[in-house]
N, C-alpha and C positions, 0 to 999 in steps of 0.2 A: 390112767392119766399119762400124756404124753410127757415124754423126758426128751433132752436135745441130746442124740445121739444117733451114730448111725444105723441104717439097716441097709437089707440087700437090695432094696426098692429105692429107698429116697433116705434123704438125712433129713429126719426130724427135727424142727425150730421151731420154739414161740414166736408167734405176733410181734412179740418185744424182739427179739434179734433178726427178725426178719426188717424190720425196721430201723433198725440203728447198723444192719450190715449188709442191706441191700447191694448197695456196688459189689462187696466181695463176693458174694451170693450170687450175683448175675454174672460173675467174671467165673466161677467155679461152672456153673450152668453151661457158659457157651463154649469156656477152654476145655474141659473135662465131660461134658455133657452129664453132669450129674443132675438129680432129681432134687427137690425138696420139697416135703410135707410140711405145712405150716401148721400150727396149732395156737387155740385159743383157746384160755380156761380150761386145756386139758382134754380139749376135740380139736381134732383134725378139721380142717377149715376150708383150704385149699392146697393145691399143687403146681411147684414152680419146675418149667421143664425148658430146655430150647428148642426152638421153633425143629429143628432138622431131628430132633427125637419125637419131637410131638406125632410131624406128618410121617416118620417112619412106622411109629408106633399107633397111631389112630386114623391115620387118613395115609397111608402105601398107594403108589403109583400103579394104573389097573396094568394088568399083562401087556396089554396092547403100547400100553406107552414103556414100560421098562422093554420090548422089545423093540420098539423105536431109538429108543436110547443108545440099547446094546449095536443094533445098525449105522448109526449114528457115527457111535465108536470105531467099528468094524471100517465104515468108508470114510473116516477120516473129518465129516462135517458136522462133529459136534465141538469144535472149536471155532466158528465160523462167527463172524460180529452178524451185528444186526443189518449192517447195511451189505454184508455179500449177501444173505438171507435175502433181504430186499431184492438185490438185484437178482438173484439166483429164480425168484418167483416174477421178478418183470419179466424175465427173458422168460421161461415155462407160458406166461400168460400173452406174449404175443405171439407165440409160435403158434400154440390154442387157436387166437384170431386168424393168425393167415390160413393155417385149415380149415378153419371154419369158412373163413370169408370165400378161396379157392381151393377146393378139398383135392381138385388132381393137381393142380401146379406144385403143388406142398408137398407129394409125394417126393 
């Protein structure tokens, strides 16, 4: 039978205090990144996690992108808004064009 207490995995809750202390629960989740087990009638039910534990722990970034990142890092453009991004790829895509369109003027 499930008891509300904790363990090394998740803190254990009924149904019932999962329900009357949700807000606190989801503030401990996302400040602390704790787990919790919920139980019903003494089974396990479900599992309350935050989104940045879940995709670390169930869905990790493949190699190729955590070394994208790391690059990222390293040249300084992982802090870059959406619109240098934008423009960072107009300018790549019309350079593209004029080679294309005059492949020795472009040299």
């Amino acid at each position: 039978m499930l008891k509300e207490k904790d363990t090394d995995a998740a803190t254990v809750v009924s149904a019932l205090t999962a329900r009357t202390q949700l807000g606190q629960i989801l503030k401990r989740v996302k400040t602390r990144r704790e787990r919790f087990l919920i139980g019903r009638r003494g089974e396990p039910q479900a599992i309350l996690l935050s989104i940045d534990d879940f995709v670390q722990t169930f869905a990790p970034a493949p190699d190729w992108l955590e070394k994208s990142w790391k690059a990222a890092e390293r040249n300084g453009t992982a802090s870059m808004s959406m619109r240098q991004i934008d423009a960072e790829i107009g300018r790549a895509r019309a350079s593209r064009r004029l080679k294309e369109k005059n492949p020795i003027a472009a040299r």
